[in-house]
Every structure is written in C-alpha cells, then in structure tokens.
C-alpha positions as CSV (number, residue, x, y, z in Angstrom):
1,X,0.0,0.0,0.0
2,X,0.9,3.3,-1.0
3,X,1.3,6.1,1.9
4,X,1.7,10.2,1.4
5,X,4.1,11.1,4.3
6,X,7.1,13.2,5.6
7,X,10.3,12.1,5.6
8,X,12.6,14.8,7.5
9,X,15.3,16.3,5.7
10,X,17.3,19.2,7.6
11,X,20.2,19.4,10.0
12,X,19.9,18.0,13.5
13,X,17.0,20.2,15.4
14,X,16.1,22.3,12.5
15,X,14.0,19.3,10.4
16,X,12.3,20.2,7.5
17,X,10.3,17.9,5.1
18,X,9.7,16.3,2.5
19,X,6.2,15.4,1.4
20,X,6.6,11.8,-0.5
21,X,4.7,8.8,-1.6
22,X,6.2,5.5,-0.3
23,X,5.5,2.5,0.4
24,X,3.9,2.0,3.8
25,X,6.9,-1.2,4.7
26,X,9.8,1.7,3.5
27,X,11.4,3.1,6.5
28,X,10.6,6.9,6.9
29,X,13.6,8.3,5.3
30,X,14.1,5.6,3.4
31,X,13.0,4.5,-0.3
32,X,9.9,6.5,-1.9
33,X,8.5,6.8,-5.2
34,X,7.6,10.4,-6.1
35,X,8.5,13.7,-4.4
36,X,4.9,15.8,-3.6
37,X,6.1,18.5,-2.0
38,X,7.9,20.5,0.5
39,X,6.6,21.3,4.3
40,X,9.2,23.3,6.8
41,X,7.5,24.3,10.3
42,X,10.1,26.6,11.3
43,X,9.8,29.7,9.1
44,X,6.9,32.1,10.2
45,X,4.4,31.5,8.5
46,X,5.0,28.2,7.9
47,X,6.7,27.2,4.3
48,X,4.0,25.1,2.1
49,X,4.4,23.6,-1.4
50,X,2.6,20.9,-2.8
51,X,2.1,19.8,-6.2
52,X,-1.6,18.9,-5.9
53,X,-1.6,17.8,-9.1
54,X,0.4,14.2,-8.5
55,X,-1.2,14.4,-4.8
56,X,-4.6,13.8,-6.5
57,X,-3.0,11.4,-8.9
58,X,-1.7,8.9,-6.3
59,X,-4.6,8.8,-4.3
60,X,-7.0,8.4,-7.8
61,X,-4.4,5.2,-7.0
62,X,-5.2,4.7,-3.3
63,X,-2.5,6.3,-1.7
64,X,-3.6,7.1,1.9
65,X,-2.1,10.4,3.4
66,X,-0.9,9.7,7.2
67,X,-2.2,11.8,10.2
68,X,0.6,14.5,10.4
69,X,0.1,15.0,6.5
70,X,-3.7,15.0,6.3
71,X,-3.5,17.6,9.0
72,X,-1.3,19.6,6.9
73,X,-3.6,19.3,3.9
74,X,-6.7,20.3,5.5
75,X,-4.4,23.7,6.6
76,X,-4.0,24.3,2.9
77,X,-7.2,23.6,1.7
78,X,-5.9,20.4,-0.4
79,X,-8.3,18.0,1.2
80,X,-11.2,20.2,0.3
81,X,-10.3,20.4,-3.1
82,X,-9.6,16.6,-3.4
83,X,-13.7,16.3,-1.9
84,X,-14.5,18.8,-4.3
85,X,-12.3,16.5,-7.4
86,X,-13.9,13.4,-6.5
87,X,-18.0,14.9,-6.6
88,X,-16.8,15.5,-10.0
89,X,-15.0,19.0,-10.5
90,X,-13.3,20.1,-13.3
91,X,-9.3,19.3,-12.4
92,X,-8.3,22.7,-14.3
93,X,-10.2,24.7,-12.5
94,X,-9.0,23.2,-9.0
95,X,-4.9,23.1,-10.4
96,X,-5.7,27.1,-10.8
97,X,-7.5,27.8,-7.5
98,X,-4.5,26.0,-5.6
99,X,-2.5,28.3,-7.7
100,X,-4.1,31.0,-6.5
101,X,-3.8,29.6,-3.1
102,X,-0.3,28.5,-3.4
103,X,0.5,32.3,-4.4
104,X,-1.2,33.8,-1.9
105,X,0.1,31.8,1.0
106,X,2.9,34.6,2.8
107,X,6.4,32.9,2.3
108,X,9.1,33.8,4.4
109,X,12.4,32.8,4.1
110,X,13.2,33.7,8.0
111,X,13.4,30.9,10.2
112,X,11.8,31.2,13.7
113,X,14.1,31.0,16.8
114,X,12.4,29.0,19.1
C-alpha cells in the first residue's frame, strides 16, 4: 500500500520535510517513489508547497495520506479540493485555485528561533 508522508530532511534540530509517496513497509527516510512537496514548520508562517496535481494522482491510485500530512492538507485547503475532485469538479479549475492559493500563502524565508 501506497502512503503520502514526511520524511525529514534538515540538519539536526532544525527538520524540515519532504512530502513523498512511499511505500507504507519503506522506512521513513528511506526508499519513496515520487517527491509531492515540501513542508518546513520553522519559518513564520509556515513554508508550504505541494504539487496537488500528483497528490490527486496517487490517491486516484489509493495512496492514503498519514495523520501529520492530512492535517497539513486540511491547513491548505488540499483535502477540500480533493472532496471537491472526486464529486466531479473540473481538475483545471481546481490546479488554478490551488494556484491562486499557493500564491497567496505569505512565504518567508526567516526561520523562527524558538
């Protein structure tokens, strides 16, 4: 079974992540099959990209986003737009309203000191 989860990337207390499809046997940072996007907790607000594209293409496939990840898609409205894909929604229109969402997400390239 294919899982959507994190595998940390980042030096040793400042992780960062990587948003992947693996394999649910595949150790976390271990083997996975596509890159889906990028997730780092530490910047203010919090750095987000996903392509939603191949996120909606694995899971046409049954891929099953863990917790942590699901939680992080429901943030950035991805799950809603998957609900939206599956009633039967054009897929251009959603790829251009996560666009939109995408680009108006506030980026910052300052990390947090915690």
């Amino acid at each position: 079974m294919v899982r959507i989860r994190f595998r940390r990337v980042g030096l040793k207390g400042q992780p960062s992540y990587r948003i992947v499809a693996a394999d649910k046997e595949s150790p976390r940072d271990g083997r996975f099959l596509e890159i889906l996007g990028f997730y780092n907790p530490r910047t203010k607000p919090t750095t987000l990209k996903v392509k939603e594209d191949r996120v909606f293409h694995w899971m046409e496939h049954g891929a099953k986003p863990t917790e942590s990840v699901e939680q992080v898609f429901k943030s950035a409205g991805v799950l809603d737009r998957w609900v939206r894909y599956k009633k039967g929604e054009d897929k251009e229109i959603l790829m251009k309203e996560a666009a939109e969402a995408e680009a108006g997400r506030n980026t910052s390239d300052k990390t947090r000191h915690d």
